[in-house]
N, CA and C atoms as a LAMMPS dump frame, in Angstrom:
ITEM: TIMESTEP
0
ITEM: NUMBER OF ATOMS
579
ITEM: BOX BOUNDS ff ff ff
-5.0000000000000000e+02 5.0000000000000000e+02
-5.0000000000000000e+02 5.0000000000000000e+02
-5.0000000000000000e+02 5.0000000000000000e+02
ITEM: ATOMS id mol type element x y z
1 1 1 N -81.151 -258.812 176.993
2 1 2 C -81.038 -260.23 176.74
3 1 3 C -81.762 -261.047 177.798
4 2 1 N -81.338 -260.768 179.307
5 2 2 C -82.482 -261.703 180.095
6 2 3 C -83.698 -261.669 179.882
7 3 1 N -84.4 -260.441 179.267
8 3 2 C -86.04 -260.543 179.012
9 3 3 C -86.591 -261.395 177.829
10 4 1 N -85.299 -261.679 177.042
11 4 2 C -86.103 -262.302 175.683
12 4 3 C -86.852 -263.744 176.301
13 5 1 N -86.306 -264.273 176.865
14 5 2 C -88.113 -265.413 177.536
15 5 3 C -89.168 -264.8 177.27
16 6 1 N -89.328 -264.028 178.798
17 6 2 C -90.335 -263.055 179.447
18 6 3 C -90.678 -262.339 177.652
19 7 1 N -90.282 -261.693 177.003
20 7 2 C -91.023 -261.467 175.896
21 7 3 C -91.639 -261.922 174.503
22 8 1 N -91.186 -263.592 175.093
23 8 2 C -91.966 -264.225 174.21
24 8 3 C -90.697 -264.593 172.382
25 9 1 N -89.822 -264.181 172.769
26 9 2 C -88.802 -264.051 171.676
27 9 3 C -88.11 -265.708 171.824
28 10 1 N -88.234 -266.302 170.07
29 10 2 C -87.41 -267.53 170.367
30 10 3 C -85.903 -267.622 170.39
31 11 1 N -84.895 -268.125 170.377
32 11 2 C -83.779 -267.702 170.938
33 11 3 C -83.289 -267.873 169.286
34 12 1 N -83.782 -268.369 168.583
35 12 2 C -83.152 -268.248 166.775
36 12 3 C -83.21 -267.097 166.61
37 13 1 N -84.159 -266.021 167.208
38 13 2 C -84.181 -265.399 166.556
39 13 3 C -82.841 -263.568 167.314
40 14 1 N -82.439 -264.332 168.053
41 14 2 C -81.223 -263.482 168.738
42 14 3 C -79.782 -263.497 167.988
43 15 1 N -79.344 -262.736 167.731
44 15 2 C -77.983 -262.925 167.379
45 15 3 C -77.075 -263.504 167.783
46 16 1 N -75.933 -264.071 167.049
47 16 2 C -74.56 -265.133 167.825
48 16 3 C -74.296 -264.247 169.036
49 17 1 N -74.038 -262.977 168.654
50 17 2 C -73.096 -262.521 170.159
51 17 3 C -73.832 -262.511 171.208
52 18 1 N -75.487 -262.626 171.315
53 18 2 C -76.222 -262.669 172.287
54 18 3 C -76.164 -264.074 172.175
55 19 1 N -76.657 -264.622 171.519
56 19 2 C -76.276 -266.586 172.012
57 19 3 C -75.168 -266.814 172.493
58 20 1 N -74.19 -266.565 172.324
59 20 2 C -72.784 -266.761 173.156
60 20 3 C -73.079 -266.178 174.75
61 21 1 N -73.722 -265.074 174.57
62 21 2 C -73.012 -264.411 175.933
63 21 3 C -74.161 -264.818 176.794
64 22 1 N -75.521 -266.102 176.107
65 22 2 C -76.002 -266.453 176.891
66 22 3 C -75.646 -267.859 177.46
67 23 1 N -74.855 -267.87 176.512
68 23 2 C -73.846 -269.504 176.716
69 23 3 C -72.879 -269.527 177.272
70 24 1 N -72.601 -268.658 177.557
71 24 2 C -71.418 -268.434 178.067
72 24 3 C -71.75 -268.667 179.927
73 25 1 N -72.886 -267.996 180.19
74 25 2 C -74.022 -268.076 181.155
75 25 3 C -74.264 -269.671 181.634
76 26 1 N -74.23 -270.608 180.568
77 26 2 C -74.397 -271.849 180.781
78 26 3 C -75.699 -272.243 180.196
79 27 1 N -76.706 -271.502 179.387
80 27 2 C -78.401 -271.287 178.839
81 27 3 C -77.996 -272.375 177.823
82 28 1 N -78.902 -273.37 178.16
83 28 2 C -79.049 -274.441 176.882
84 28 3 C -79.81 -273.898 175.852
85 29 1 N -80.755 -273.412 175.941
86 29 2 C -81.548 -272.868 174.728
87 29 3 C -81.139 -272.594 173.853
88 30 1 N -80.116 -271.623 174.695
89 30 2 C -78.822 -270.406 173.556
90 30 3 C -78.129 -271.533 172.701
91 31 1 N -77.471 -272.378 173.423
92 31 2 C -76.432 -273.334 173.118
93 31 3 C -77.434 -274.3 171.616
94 32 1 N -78.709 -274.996 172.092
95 32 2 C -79.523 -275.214 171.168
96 32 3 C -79.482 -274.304 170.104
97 33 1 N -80.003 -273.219 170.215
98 33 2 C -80.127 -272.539 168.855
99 33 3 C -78.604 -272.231 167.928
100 34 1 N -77.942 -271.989 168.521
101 34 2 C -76.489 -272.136 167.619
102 34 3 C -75.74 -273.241 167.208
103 35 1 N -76.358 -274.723 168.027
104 35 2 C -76.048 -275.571 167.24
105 35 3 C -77.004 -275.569 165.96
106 36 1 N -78.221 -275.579 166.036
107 36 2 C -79.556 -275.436 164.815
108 36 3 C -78.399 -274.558 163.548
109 37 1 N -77.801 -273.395 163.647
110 37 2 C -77.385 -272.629 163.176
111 37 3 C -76.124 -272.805 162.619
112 38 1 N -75.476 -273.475 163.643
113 38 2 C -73.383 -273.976 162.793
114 38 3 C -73.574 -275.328 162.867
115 39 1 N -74.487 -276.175 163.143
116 39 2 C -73.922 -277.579 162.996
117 39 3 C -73.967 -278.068 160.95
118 40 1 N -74.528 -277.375 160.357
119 40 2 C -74.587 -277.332 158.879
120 40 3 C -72.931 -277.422 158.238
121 41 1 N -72.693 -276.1 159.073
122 41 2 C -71.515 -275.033 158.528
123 41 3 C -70.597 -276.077 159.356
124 42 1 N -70.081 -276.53 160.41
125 42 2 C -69.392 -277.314 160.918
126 42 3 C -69.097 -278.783 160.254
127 43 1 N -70.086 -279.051 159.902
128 43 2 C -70.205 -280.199 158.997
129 43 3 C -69.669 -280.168 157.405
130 44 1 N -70.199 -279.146 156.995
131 44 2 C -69.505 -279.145 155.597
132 44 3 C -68.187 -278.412 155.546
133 45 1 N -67.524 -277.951 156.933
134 45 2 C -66.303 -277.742 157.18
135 45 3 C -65.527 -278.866 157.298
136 46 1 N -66.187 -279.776 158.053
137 46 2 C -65.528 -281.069 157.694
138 46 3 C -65.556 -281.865 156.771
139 47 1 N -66.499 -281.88 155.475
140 47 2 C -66.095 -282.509 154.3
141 47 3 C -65.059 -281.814 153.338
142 48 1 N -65.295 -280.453 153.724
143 48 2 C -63.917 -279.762 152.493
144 48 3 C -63.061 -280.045 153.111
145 49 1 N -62.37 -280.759 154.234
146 49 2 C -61.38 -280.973 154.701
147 49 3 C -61.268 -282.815 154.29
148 50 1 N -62.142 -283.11 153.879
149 50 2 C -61.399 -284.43 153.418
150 50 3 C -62.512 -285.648 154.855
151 51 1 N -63.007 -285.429 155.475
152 51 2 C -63.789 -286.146 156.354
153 51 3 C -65.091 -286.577 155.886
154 52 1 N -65.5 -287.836 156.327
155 52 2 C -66.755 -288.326 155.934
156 52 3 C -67.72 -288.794 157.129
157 53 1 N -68.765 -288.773 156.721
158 53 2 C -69.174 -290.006 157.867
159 53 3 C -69.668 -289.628 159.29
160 54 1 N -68.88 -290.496 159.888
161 54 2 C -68.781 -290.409 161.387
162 54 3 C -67.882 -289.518 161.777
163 55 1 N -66.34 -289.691 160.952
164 55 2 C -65.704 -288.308 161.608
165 55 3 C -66.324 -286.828 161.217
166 56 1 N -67.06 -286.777 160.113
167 56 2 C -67.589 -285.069 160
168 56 3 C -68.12 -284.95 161.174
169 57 1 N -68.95 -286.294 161.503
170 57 2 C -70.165 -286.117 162.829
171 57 3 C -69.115 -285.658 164.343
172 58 1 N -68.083 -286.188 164.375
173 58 2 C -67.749 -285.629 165.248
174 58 3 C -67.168 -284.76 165.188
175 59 1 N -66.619 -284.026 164.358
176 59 2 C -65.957 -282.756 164.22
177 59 3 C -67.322 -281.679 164.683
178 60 1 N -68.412 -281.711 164.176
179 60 2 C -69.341 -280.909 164.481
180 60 3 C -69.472 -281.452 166.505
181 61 1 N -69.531 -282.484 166.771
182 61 2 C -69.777 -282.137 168.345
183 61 3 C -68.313 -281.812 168.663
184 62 1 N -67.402 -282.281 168.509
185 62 2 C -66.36 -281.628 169.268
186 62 3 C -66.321 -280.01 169.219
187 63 1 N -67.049 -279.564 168.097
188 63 2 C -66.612 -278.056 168.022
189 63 3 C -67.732 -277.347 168.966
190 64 1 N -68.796 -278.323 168.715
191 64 2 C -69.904 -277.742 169.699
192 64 3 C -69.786 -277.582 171.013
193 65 1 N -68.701 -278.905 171.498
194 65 2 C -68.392 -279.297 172.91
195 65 3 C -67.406 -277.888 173.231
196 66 1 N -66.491 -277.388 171.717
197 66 2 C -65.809 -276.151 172.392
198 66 3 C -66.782 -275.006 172.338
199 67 1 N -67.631 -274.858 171.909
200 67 2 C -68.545 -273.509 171.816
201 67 3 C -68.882 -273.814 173.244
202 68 1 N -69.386 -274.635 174.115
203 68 2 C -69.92 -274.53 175.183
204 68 3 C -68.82 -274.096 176.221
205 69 1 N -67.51 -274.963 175.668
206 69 2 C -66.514 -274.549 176.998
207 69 3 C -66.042 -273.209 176.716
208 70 1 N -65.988 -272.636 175.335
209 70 2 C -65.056 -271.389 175.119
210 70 3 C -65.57 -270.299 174.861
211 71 1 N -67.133 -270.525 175.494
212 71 2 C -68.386 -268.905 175.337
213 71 3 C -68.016 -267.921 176.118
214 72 1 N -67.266 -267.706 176.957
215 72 2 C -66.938 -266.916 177.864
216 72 3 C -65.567 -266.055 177.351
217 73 1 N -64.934 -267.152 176.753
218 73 2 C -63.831 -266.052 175.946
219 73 3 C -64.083 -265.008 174.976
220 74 1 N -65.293 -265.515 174.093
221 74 2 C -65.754 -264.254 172.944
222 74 3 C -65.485 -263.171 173.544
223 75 1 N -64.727 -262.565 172.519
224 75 2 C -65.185 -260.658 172.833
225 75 3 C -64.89 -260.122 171.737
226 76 1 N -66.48 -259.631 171.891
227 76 2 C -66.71 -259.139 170.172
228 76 3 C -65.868 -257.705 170.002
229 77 1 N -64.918 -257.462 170.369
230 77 2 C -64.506 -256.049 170.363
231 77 3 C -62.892 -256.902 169.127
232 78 1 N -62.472 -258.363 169.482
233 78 2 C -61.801 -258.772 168.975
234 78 3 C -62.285 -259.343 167.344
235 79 1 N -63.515 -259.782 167.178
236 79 2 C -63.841 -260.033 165.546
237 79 3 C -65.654 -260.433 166.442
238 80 1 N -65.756 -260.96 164.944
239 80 2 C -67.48 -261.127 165
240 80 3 C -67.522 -262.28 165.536
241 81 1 N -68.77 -262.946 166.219
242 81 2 C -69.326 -264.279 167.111
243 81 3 C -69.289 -265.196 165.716
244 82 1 N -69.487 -265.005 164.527
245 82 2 C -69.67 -265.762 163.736
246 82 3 C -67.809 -266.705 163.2
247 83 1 N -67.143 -265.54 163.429
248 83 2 C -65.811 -265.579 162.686
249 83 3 C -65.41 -267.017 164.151
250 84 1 N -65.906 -266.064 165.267
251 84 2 C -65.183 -267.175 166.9
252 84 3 C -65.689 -268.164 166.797
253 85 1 N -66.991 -268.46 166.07
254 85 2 C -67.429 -270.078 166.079
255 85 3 C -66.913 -270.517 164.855
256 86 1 N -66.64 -269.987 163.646
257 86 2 C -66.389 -270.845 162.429
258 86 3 C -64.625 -271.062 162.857
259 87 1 N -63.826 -270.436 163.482
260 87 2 C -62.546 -271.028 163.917
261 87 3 C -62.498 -272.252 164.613
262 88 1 N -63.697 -272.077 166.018
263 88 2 C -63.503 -273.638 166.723
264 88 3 C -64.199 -274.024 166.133
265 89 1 N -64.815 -274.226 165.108
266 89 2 C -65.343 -275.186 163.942
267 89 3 C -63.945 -275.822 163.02
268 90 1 N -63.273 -275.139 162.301
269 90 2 C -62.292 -275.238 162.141
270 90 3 C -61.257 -275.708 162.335
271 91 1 N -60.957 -275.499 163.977
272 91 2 C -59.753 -276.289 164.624
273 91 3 C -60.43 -277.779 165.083
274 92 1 N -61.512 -277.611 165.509
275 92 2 C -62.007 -278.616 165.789
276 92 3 C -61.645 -279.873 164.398
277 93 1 N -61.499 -279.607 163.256
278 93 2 C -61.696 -280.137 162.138
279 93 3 C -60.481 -280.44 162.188
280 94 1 N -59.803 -279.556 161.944
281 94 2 C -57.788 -279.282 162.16
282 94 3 C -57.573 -281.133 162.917
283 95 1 N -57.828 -280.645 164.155
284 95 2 C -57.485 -281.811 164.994
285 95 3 C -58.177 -282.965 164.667
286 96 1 N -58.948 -282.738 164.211
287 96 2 C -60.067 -284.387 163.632
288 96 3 C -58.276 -285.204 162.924
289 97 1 N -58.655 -284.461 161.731
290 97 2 C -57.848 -284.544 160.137
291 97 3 C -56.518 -285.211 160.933
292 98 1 N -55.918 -284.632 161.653
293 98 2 C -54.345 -284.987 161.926
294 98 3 C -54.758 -286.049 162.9
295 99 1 N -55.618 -286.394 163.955
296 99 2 C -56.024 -287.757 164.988
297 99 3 C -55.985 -289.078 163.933
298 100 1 N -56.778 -288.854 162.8
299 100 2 C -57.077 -289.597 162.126
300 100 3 C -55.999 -290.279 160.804
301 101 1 N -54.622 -289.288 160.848
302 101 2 C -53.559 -289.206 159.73
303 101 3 C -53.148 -291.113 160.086
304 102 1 N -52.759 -291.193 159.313
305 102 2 C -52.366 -292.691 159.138
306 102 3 C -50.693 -292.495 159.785
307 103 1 N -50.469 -293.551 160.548
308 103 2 C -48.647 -293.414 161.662
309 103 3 C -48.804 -294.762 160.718
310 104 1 N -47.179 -295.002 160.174
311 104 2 C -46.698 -295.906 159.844
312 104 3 C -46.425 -296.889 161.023
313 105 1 N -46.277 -298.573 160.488
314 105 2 C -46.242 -299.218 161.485
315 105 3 C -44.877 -299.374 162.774
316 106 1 N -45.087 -299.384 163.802
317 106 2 C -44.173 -299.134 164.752
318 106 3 C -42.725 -300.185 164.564
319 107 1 N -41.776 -300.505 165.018
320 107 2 C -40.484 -301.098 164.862
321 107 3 C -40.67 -302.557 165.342
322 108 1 N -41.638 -303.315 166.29
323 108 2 C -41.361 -304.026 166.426
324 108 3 C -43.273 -304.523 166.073
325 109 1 N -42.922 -305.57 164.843
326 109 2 C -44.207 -305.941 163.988
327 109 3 C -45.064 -306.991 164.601
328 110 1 N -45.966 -307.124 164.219
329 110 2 C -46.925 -308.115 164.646
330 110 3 C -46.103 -309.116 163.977
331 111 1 N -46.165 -310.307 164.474
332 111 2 C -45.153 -311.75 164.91
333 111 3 C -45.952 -312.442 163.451
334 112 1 N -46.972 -311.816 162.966
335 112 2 C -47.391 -313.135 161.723
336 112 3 C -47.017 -311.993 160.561
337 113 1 N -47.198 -311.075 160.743
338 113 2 C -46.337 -310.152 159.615
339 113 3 C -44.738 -309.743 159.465
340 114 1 N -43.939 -310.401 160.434
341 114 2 C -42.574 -309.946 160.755
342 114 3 C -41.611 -310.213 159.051
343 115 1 N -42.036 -311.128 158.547
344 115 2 C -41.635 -311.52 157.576
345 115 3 C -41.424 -309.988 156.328
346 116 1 N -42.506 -309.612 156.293
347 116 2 C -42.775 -308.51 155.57
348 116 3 C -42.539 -306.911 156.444
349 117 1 N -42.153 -306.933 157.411
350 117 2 C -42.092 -305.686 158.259
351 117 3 C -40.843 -304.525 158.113
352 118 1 N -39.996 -305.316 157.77
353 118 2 C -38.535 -304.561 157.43
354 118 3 C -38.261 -304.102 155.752
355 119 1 N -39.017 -304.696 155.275
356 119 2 C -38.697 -304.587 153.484
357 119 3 C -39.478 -303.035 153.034
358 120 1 N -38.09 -302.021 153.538
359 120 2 C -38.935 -300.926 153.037
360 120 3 C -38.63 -300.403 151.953
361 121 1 N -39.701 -300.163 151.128
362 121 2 C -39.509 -300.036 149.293
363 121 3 C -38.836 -298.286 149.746
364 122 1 N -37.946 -298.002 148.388
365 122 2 C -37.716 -297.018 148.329
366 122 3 C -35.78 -296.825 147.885
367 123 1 N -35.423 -295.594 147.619
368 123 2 C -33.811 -296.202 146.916
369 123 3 C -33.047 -296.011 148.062
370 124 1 N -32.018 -296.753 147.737
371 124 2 C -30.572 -296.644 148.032
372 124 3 C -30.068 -296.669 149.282
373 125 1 N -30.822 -297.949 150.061
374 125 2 C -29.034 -298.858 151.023
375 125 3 C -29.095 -299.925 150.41
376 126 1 N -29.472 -300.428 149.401
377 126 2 C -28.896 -301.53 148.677
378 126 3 C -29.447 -301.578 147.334
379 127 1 N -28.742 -302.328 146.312
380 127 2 C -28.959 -302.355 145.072
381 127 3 C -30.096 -302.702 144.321
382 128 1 N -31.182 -303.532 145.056
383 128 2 C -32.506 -303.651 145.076
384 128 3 C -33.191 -302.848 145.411
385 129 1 N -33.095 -301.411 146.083
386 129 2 C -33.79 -300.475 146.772
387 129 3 C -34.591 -300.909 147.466
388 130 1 N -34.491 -301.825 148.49
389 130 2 C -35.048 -302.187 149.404
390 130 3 C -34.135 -302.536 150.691
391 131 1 N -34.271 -302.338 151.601
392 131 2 C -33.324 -302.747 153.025
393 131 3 C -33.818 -304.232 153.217
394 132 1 N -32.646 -304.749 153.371
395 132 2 C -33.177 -306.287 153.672
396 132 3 C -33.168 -306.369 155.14
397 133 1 N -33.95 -307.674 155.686
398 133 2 C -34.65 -307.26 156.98
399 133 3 C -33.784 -307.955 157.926
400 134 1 N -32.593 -308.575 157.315
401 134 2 C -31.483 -308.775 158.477
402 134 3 C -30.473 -308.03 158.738
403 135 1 N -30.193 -307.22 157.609
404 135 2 C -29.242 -305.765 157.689
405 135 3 C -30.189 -304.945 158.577
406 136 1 N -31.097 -305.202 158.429
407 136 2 C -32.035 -303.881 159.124
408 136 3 C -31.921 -304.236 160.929
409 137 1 N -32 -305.48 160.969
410 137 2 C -32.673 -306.144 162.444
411 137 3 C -31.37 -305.955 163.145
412 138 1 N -30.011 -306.047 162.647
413 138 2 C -29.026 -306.101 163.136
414 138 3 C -28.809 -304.635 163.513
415 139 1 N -28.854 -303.556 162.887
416 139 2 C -28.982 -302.534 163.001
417 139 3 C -29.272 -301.78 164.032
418 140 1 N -30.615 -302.779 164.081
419 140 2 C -31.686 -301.96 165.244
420 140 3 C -30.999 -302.183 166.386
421 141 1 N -30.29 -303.596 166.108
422 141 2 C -29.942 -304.058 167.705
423 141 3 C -28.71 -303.392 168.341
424 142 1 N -27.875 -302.759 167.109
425 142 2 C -27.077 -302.013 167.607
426 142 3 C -27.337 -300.741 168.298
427 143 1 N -28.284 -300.062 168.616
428 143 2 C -28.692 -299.058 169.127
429 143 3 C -29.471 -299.582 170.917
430 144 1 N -29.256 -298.821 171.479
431 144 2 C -29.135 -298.713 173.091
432 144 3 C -31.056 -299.004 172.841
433 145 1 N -31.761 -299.492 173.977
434 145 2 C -33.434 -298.984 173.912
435 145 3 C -34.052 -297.457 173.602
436 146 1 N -32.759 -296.533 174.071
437 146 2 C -33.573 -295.483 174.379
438 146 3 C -33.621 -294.903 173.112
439 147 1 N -32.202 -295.214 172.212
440 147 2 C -32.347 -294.756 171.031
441 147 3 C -33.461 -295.101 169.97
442 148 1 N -33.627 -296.444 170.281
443 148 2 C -34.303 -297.112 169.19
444 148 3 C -35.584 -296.576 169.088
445 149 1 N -36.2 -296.719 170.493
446 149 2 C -37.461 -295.811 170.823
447 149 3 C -37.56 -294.082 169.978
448 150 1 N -36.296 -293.592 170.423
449 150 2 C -36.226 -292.559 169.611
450 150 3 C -36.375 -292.617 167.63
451 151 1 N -36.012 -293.488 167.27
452 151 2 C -35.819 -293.707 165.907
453 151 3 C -37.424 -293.805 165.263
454 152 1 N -38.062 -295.308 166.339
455 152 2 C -39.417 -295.392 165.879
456 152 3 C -40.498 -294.148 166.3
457 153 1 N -40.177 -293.401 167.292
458 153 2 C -41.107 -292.295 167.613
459 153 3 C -41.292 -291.572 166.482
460 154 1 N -39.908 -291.152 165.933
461 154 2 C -39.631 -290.041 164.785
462 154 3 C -39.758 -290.817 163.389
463 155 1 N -39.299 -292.073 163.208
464 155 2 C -39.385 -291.872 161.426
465 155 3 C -40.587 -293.177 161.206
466 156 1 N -40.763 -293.943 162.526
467 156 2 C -41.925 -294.799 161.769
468 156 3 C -43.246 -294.287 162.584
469 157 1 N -43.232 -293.24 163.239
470 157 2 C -44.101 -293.097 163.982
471 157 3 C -44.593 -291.801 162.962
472 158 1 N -43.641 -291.057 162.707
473 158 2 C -44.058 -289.475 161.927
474 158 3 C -44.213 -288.318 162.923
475 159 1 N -43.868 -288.184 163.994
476 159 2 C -43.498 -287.143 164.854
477 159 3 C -42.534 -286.365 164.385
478 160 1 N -42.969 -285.383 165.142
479 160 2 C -42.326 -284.423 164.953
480 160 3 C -40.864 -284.415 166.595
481 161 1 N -39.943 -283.595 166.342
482 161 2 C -38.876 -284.006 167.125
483 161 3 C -39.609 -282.996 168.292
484 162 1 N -40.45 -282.077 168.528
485 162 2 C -41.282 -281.405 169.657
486 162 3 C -42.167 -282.207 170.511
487 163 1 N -42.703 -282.95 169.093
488 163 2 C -43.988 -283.811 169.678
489 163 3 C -43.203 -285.196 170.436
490 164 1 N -42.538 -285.884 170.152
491 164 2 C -41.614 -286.825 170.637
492 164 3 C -40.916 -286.634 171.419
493 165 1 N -40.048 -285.508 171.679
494 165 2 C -39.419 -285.403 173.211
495 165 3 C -40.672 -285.417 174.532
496 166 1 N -42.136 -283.99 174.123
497 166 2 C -43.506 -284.3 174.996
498 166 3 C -43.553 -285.939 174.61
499 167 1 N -43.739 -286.209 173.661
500 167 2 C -44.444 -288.251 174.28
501 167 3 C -43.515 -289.086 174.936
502 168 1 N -42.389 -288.678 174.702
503 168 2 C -41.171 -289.409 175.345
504 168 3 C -40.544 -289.047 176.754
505 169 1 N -41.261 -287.313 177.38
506 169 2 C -40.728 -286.995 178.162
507 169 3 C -39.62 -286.487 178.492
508 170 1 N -38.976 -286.334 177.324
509 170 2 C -37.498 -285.665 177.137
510 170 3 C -37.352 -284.419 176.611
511 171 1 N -36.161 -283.27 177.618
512 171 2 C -36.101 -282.418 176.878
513 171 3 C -35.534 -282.526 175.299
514 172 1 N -36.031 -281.489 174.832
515 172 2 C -35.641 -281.511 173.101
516 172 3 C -34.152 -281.396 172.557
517 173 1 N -33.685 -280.417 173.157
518 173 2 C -32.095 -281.023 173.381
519 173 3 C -31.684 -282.354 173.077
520 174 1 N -32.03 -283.149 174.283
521 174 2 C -31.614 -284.058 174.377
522 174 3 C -31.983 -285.735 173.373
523 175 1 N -33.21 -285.451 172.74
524 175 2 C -33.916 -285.965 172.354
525 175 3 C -33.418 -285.815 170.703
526 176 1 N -33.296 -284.966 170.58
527 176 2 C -32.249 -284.654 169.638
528 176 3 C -30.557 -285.163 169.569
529 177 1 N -29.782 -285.147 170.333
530 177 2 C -28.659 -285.844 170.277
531 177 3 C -29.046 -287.523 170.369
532 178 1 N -29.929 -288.173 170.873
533 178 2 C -30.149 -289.399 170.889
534 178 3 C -30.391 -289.472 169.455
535 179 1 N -31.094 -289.028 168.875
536 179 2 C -31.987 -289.104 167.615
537 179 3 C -30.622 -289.189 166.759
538 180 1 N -29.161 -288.162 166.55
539 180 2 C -28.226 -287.968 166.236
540 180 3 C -27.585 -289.233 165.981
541 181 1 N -27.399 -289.638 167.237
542 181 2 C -26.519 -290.956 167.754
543 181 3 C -26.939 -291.959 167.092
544 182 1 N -28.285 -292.186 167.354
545 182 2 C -28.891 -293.409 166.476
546 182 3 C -28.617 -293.669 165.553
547 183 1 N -29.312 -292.52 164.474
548 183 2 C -28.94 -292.588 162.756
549 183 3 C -27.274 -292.598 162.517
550 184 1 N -26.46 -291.789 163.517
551 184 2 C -24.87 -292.28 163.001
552 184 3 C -24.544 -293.789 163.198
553 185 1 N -25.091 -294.268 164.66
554 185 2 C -25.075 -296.004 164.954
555 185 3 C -25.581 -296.79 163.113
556 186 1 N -27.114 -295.984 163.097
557 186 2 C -27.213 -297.109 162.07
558 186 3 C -26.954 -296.726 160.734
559 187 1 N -26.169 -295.782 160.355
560 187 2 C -25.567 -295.79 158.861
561 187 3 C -24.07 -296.083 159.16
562 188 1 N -23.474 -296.561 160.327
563 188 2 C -22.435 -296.956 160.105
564 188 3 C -22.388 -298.904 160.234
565 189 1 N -24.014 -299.429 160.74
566 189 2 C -24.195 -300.609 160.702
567 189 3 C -24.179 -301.055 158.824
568 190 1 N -25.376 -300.027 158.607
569 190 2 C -25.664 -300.525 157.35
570 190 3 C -24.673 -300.501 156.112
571 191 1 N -23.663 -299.485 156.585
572 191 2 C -22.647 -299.369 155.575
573 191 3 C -21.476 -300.902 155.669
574 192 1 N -21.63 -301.685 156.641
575 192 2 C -20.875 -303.094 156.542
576 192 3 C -21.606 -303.763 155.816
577 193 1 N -20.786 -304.645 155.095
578 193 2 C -21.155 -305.899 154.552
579 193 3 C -22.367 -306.714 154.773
């Protein structure tokens, strides 16, 4: 592999596991020719996943940005150079798709939309299937800060109760009995008059 310069060989024409393990090295050339080679395949990895645009475009450099940092891990004794780049092609995409997922709006609304912020469609705490937004507000207020925070992390935020104790800093345990407390606080608000 160090002689292919010296012999006049262009680097397309080397195989992934030798482009890796010259990338791995830190060889732009290498790194050049395998983008020439997966930025296609990276790209239309990101449209079967639902991406357009600008995010396909970055799904292909982010994955590229991991081919450069993660050339040193290949080892072809574990699968083929092709299979190790179409994964961080892949995850790279993975993580696009979910950065980009739509979070419902947080608990406390922008001040010219407040009007409309609490009216959430859907059945049954009241006979309209909608929560009205002073049963709701009262609600909220019955819960401590830390809970409330907990409530919007998890159900208007769309976390997960793992991912929310990490953003919140709390063990999961615990993050969990708050989460508990809350929803008993507010189905015993909403169940009054």
């Amino acid at each position: 592999m160090v002689g292919w310069r010296r012999m006049g060989l262009p680097a397309d024409s080397l195989s992934d596991e030798a482009l890796l393990a010259l990338v791995a090295r830190g060889d732009e050339e290498a790194f050049r020719a395998l983008f020439r080679r997966y930025a296609g395949s990276f790209l239309a990895l990101a449209r079967r996943m639902g991406l357009d645009g600008a995010a396909a475009e970055d799904v292909v450099q982010e994955a590229m940005i991991r081919v450069w940092q993660k050339a040193k891990e290949f080892d072809p004794r574990r699968g083929s150079a092709r299979a190790f780049l179409l994964t961080l092609g892949h995850h790279a995409a993975v993580d696009e798709v979910r950065r980009r997922a739509a979070r419902p709006l947080p608990l406390e609304p922008d001040p010219e939309r407040e009007e409309e912020a609490f009216d959430l469609p859907g059945p049954g705490l009241d006979e309209e299937g909608h929560l009205d937004r002073t049963r709701l507000g009262r609600a909220l207020k019955a819960l401590s800060p830390e809970e409330r925070r907990v409530i919007e992390v998890l159900y208007y935020q769309g976390y997960t109760h793992r991912e929310a104790a990490s953003l919140l800093g709390l063990p999961l345990g615990t993050l969990k009995t708050w989460a508990r407390r809350a929803l008993s606080k507010l189905k015993e608000v909403l169940r009054e008059p």
